[in-house]
N, C-alpha and C positions, 0 to 999 in steps of 0.2 A: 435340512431344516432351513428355511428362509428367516435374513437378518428381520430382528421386528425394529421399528423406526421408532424413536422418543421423543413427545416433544421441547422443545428447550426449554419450558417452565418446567417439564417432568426431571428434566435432567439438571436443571438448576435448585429443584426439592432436594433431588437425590442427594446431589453434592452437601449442601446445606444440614442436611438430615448426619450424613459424615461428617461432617466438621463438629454436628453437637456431640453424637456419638462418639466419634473419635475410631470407630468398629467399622470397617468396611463390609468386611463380612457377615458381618450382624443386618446392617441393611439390606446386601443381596440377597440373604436367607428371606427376610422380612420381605422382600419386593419379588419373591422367586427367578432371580438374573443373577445373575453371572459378575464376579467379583471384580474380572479382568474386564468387563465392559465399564462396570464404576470407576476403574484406577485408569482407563481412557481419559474418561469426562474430565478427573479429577486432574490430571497432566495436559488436558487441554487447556482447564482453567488456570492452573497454574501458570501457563508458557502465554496463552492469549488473555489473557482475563477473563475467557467469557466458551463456553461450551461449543457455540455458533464457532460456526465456520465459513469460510466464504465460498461461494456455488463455485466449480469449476471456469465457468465461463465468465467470470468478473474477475477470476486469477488472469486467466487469457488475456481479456478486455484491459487490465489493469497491466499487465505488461505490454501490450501493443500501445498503448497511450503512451506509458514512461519510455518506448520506442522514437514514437512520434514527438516526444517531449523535449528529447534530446536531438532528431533530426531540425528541428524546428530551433532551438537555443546552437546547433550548431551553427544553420544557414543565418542566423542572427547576428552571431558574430562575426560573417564573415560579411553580413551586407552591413556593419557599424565598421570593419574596418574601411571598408569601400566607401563610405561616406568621408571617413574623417580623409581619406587619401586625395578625394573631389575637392573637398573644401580647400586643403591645402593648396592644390594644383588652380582651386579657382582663386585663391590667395595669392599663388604667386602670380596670375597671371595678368589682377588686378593690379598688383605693385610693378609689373614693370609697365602695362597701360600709362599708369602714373607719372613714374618717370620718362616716358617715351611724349607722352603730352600734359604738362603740367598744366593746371588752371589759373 
C-alpha cells in the first residue's frame, strides 16, 4: 500500500479537530486513517510548533552554512588578531622613529 501525502492545512484541520474532540480515535474513524498517523502530526506539533517540516535538502543546505559560518568567524578571528598584532608593531615602530628623530 503506497504512503498517501496530506496537506498541511489537512493536517493542521486534523490536529485542530483533536484538540476539540479530545478523541483521537474518533477522528481517524471519522477521516478513515490511521490513529498512529494522527499521534505523528500531533508530536510533530507539539515538538515543532507546526506539522511542516523542513525538506531534506535545506537540513543539508542549513548545516553546510552554519559549516561555512563557523569557518568564516573562525578565519575572523584570527585575521583581528593579526591586525591588532600590526598595529602594535606599527606602534612600536613609530615610537622609536620618534625618539630616534625628534621634531
Amino acid at each position: 500500500m503506497r504512503n498517501k501525502q496530506y496537506s498541511h492545512e489537512f493536517k493542521e484541520l486534523i490536529i485542530k479537530e483533536c484538540q476539540e474532540t479530545g478523541n483521537v480515535a474518533l477522528v481517524a474513524r471519522r477521516h478513515e486513517m490511521s490513529a498512529n498517523t494522527i499521534h505523528t502530526w500531533l508530536n510533530k506539533q507539539r515538538k515543532n510548533g507546526s506539522v511542516k517540516t523542513l525538506p531534506k535538502a535545506k537540513d543539508e543546505r542549513q548545516k553546510a552554512m552554519e559549516k561555512q559560518l563557523k569557518e568564516i568567524s573562525t578565519e575572523n578571528d584570527r585575521l583581528k588578531r593579526l591586525l591588532a598584532d600590526k598595529e602594535l608593531e606599527l606602534a612600536i615602530l613609530r615610537e622609536l622613529r620618534d625618539i630616534q628623530n625628534p621634531r
